[in-house]
C-alpha positions in Angstrom: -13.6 -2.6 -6.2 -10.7 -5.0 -5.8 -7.0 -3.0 -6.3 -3.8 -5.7 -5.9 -0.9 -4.7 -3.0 2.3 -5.4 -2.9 5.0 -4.5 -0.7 8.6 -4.0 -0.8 11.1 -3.2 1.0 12.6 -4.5 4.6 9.8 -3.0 6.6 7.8 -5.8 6.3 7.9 -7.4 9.1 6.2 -4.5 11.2 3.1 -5.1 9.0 0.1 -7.6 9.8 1.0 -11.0 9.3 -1.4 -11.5 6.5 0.0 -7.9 4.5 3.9 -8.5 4.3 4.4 -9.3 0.7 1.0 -9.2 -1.8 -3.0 -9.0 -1.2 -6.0 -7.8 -2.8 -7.6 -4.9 -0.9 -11.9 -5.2 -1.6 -12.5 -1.2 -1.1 -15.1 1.1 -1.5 -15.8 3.8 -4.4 -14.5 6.9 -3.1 -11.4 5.2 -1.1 -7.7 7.1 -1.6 -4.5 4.9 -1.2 -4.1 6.7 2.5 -7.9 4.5 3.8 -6.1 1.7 1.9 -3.4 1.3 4.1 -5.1 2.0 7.5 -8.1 0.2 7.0 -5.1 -2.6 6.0 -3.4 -2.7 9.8 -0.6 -0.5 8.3 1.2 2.1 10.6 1.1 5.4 8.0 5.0 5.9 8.9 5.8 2.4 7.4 4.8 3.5 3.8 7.4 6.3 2.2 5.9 5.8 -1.5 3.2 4.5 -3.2 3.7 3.5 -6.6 1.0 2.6 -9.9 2.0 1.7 -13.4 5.5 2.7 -12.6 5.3 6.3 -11.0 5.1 7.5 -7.4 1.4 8.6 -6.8 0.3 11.0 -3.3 -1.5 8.5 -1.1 -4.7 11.0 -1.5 -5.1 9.0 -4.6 -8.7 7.7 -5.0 -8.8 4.1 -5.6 -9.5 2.5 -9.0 -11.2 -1.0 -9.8 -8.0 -3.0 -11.1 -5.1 -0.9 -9.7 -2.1 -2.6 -8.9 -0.3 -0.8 -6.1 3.6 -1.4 -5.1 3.8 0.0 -1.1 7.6 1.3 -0.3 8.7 1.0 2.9 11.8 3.2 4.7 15.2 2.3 3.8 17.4 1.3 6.4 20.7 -0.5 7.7 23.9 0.6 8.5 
């Protein structure tokens, strides 16, 4: 099942090289949005929402063929 990422947010740079702005994630049936993200290289506490079709979804979401996932990471700044 292929599912389409996409970050946002100034986090990035603390993910993998080869995950800080869009990717396609090839998982497997039975996967929730949580596997996504570690099986990705992605430190949990980086990701503060998970969005689909324009409304937060719990990261114990099971994967669909075709989803298209925006990842959230912490605001900050000063």
């Amino acid at each position: 099942m292929r599912v389409g990422v996409k970050v946002m947010g100034h986090a990035v740079e603390f993910f993998p090289e080869d995950k800080r702005s869009a990717w396609t994630y090839e998982g497997r049936q039975g996967e929730s949005v949580r596997d996504l993200i570690v099986n990705s290289g992605i430190k949990s506490e980086l990701v503060m929402n998970v969005a689909c079709k324009g409304r937060i979804i719990p990261k114990d979401t099971p994967l669909e063929d075709g989803m298209e996932l925006l990842l959230f990471t912490p605001v900050s700044g000063g």
